[in-house]
N, C-alpha and C positions, 0 to 999 in steps of 0.2 A: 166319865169313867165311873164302874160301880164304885161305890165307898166302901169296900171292903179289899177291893183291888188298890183303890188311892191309899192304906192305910199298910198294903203291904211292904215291907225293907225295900224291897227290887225296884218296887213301884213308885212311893212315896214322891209326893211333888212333883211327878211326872205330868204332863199335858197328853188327856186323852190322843191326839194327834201327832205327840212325840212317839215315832215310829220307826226304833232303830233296824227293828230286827227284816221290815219289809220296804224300806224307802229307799232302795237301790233297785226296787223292780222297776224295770222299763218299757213293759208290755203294752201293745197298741200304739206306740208312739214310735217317731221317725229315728231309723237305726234299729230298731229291736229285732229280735230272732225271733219272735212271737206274736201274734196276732190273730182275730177270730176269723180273719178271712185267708189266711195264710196257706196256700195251696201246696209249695216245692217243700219237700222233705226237712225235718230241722236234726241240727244238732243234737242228738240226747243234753251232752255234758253241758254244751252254750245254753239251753234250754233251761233248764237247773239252774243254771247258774243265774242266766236274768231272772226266774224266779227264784232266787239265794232260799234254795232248796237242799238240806243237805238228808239222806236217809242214813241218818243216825238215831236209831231210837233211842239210845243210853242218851244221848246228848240230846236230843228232844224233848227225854224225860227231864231232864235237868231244866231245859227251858221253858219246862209246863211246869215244872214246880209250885211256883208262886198260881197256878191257875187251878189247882186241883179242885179243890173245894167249888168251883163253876162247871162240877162236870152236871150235876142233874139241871143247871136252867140251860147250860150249852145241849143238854139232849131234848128238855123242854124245847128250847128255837129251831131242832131238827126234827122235830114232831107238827113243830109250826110249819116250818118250811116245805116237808112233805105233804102237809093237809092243803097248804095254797099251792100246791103245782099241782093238783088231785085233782082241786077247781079250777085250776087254768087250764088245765091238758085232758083233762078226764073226755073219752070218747073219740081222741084225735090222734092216739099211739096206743097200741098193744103195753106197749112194755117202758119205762122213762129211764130209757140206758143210752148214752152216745149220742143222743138227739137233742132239740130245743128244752124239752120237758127236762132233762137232767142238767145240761147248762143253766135254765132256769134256776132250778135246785139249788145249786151249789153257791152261782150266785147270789139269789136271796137269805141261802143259811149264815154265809162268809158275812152278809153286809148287817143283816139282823144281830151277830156275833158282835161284830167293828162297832156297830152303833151302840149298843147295846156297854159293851167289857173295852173297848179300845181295838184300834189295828195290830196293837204287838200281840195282843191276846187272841185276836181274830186270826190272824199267822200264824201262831204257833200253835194253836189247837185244832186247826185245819189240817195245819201239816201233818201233826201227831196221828189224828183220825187217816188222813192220806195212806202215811207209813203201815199203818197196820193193817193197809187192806192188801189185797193180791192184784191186783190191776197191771195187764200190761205196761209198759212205759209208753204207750201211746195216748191210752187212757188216762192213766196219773196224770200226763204232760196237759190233757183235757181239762182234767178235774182241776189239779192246781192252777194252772191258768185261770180260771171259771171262777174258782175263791177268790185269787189277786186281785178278780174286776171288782167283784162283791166287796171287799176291804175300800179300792180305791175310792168305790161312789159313793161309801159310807164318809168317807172323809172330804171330798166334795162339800162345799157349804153350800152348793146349791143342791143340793136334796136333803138338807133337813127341814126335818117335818114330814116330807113326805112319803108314803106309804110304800113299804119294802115292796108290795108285788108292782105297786106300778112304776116304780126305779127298776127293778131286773128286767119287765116286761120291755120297758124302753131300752136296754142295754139289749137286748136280745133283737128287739126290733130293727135297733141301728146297728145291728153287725159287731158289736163290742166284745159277743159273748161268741166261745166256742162250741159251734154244734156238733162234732162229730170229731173222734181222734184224730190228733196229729201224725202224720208219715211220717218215721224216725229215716235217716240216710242212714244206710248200710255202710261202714269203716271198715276197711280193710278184711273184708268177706264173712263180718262178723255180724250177726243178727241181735237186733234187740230182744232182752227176756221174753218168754213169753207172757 
C-alpha cells in the first residue's frame, strides 16, 4: 500500500488486500453473470451488480476522496499502460477500442493501480474514470469487467513480481479478459442506452 494512502483516516491499518469495496465480485468463476467468453446476452442490473458497480458520481466522489491526491501517478500508470499496449498491438489493429489491444489496456492499467495503491483504490478510481465516460452499457459492462480481472491478478500472490504486460498478456491469452462488448437482453421492449 502507498504510505500516504496507509497513513489516510479511511485507510489507516488497513492490509493492502483488505478489499471491501470489490470482494464481492464474482466474475469468471462458477455461477457468475460474467465472463470473457460469455456469449448469451447479460443482465444490465445482475451485471452491475456482480461487478458492485453503482453510477453514482456524487457517491463515487465521496469514495475517491481519500484517493485524490493519486490522481497525477493514477494518470502517470494510464500513460504507462497506453505506451505498453502501443508495443504490444502496434501494427495489428487500426484502432484499440472493443478488441484484445483495449482489454489488454484496461487490464494492465487496473492491476498497475492494485499493485501499485491497493484493490479498494484500484476500484474505485476505475469506476470513477468509468463513470465519466459515455460508453454504451455494453462497453462500460466491457471495460469494468476488464478492470475487475486487472484488480483480481494483482492480488493474486502468484504474480508478484511479475511484469504487468506479461500478467494481462497471459489473462488475455487464457480467455480471462473481455475482447469485445457484452450483448445486453432487451427487458420488456426496452433497449439499453445508447
Amino acid at each position: 500500500m502507498h504510505p500516504q494512502l496507509a497513513e489516510h483516516p479511511r485507510t489507516r491499518g488497513r492490509k493492502a488486500n483488505n478489499t471491501p469495496v470489490w470482494s464481492n465480485t464474482r466474475i469468471n468463476r462458477e455461477g457468475a453473470v460474467l465472463s470473457g467468453d460469455r456469449a448469451a446476452p447479460v443482465n444490465l442490473q445482475n451485471a452491475l451488480d456482480e461487478l458492485n458497480y453503482r453510477k453514482n458520481v456524487f457517491h463515487m466522489g465521496l469514495r475517491a476522496a481519500p484517493y485524490v491526491y493519486l490522481r497525477s501517478e493514477v494518470e502517470a500508470l494510464a500513460e504507462d499502460a497506453i505506451d505498453r499496449t502501443d508495443k504490444e498491438f502496434s501494427g495489428k489493429f487500426d484502432f484499440f477500442h472493443n478488441n484484445e489491444a483495449d482489454a489488454y489496456r484496461h487490464a494492465i492499467w487496473s492491476y498497475m493501480i492494485a499493485r501499485e495503491y491497493g484493490a479498494e483504490a484500484a476500484k474505485v478510481l476505475t469506476d470513477l474514470y468509468e463513470a465519466r465516460g459515455e460508453n454504451p452499457d455494453e462497453e462500460l459492462l466491457m471495460d469494468l469487467f476488464n478492470n475487475a480481472v486487472g484488480i483480481a491478478l494483482a492480488n493474486d500472490p502468484a504474480n508478484q513480481g511479475r511484469d504487468p504486460g506479461e500478467v494481462a498478456m497471459q489473462a488475455l491469452t487464457s480467455g480471462q479478459l473481455r475482447v469485445r462488448p457484452f450483448e445486453i437482453e432487451v427487458i420488456d421492449g426496452q433497449e439499453p442506452r445508447p
